[in-house]
C-alpha positions as a Python dict, from the first residue, in 0.01 Angstrom:
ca = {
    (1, 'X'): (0, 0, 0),
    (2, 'X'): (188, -6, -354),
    (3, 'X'): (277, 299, -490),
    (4, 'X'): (-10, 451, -722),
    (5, 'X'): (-305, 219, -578),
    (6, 'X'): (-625, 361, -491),
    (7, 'X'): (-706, 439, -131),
    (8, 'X'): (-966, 260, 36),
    (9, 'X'): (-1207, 390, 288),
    (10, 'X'): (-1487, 189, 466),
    (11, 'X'): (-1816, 332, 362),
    (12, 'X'): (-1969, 531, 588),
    (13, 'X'): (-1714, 764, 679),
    (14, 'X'): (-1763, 824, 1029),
    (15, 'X'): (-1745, 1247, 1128),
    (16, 'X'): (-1815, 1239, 1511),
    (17, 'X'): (-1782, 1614, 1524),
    (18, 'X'): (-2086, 1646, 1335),
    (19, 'X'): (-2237, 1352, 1482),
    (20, 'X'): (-2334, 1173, 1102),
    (21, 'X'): (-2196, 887, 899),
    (22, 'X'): (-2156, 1032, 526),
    (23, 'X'): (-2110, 807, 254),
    (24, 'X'): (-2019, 1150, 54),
    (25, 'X'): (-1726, 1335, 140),
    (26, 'X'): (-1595, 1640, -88),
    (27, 'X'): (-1223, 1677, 1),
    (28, 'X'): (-1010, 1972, 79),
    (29, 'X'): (-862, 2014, -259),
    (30, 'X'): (-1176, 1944, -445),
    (31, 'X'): (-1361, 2217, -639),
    (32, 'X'): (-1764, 2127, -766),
    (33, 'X'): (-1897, 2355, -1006),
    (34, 'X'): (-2257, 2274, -1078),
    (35, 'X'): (-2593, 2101, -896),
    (36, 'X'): (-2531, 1850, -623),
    (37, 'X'): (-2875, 1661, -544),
    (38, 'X'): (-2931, 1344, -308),
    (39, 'X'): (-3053, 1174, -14),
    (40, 'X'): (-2766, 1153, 131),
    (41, 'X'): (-2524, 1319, 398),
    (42, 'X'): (-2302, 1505, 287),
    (43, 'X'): (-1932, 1643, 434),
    (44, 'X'): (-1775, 1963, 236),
    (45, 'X'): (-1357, 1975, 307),
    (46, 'X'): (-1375, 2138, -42),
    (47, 'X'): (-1518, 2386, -246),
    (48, 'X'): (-1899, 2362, -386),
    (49, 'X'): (-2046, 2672, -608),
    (50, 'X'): (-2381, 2637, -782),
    (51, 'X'): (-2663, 2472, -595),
    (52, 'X'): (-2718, 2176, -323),
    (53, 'X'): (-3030, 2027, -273),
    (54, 'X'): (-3028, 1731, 2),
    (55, 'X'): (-3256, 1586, 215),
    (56, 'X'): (-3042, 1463, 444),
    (57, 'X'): (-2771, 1655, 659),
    (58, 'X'): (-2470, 1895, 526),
    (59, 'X'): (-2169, 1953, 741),
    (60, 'X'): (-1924, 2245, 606),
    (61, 'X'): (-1580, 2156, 777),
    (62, 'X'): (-1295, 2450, 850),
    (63, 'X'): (-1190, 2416, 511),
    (64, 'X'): (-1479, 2385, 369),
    (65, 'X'): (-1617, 2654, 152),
    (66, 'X'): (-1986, 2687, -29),
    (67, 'X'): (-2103, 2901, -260),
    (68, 'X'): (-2440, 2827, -321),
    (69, 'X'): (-2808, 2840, -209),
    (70, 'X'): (-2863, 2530, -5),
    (71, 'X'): (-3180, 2351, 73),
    (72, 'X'): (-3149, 2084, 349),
    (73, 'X'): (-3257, 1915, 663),
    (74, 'X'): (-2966, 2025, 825),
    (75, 'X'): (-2696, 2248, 804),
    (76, 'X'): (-2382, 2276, 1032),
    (77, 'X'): (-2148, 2479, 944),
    (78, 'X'): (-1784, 2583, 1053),
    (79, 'X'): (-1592, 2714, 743),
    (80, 'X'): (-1723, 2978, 499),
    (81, 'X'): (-2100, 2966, 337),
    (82, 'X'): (-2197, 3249, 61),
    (83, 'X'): (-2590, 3200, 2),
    (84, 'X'): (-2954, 3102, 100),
    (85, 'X'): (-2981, 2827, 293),
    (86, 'X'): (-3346, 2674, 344),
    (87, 'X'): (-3296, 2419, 653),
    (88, 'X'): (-3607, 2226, 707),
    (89, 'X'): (-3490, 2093, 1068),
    (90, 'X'): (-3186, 2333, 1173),
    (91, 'X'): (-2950, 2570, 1055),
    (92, 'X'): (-2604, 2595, 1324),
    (93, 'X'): (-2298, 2794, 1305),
    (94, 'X'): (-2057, 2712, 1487),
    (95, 'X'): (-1768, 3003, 1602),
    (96, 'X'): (-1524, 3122, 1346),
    (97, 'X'): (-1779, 3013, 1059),
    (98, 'X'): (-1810, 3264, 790),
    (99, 'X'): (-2219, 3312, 619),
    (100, 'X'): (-2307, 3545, 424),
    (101, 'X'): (-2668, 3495, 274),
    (102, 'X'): (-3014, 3475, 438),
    (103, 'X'): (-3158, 3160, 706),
    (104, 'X'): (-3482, 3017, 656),
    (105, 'X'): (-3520, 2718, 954),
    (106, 'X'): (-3789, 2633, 1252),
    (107, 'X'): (-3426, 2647, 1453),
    (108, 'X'): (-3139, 2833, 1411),
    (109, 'X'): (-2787, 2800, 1636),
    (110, 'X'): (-2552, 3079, 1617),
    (111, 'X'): (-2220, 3023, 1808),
    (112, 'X'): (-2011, 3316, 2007),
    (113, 'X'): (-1772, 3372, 1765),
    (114, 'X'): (-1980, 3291, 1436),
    (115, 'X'): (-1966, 3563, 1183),
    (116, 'X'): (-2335, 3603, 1003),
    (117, 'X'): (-2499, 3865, 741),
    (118, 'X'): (-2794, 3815, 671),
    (119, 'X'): (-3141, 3744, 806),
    (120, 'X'): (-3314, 3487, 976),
    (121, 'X'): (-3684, 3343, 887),
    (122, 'X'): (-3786, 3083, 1177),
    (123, 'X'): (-4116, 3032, 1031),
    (124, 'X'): (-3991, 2762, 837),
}
């Protein structure tokens, strides 16, 4: 590749350790300030504050760090989350995840290891 040329990735970018293709990616040096909406899935390497609202599935990698009330299908998370998160499916945390904010979800996974404050509503 010449020096200074875009990368190219195939879209979908495949993320087997959360088990989704995401045409979305937020990378590790990225910082979103604001409202993220879609239909799509979504990977966070990066930093999002504000608000997400997706209807598809949101996976928070190591690096990843959100600061924002989230409304989802699903959530899996194993870097830092600070606020709500309304899952309508599920809601994990995986160990050594950071969230700090209240769970709303019909299912909610918390890892040995996972570090949570908050509470949990189940009844969806």
């Amino acid at each position: 590749m010449r020096r200074g040329a875009p990368r190219r990735f195939p879209l979908p970018l495949r993320f087997p350790q959360a088990d989704i293709m995401a045409n979305t990616v937020i990378g590790s040096t990225i910082v979103i300030d604001g409202e993220i909406t879609g239909d799509e899935d979504l990977v966070v390497q990066g930093t999002v504050k504000g608000r997400v609202s997706l209807r598809e599935n949101i996976f928070v990698e190591e690096s990843g760090v959100v600061e924002a009330n989230v409304e989802t299908a699903t959530i899996t998370i194993h870097g830092r989350v600070t606020g709500d998160i309304h899952a309508t499916e599920r809601a994990e945390l995986k160990s050594n995840c950071r969230v700090v904010g209240d769970i709303r979800a019909p299912r909610v996974l918390i890892a040995d290891g996972a570090s949570f404050k908050g509470s949990v509503d189940m009844d969806g």
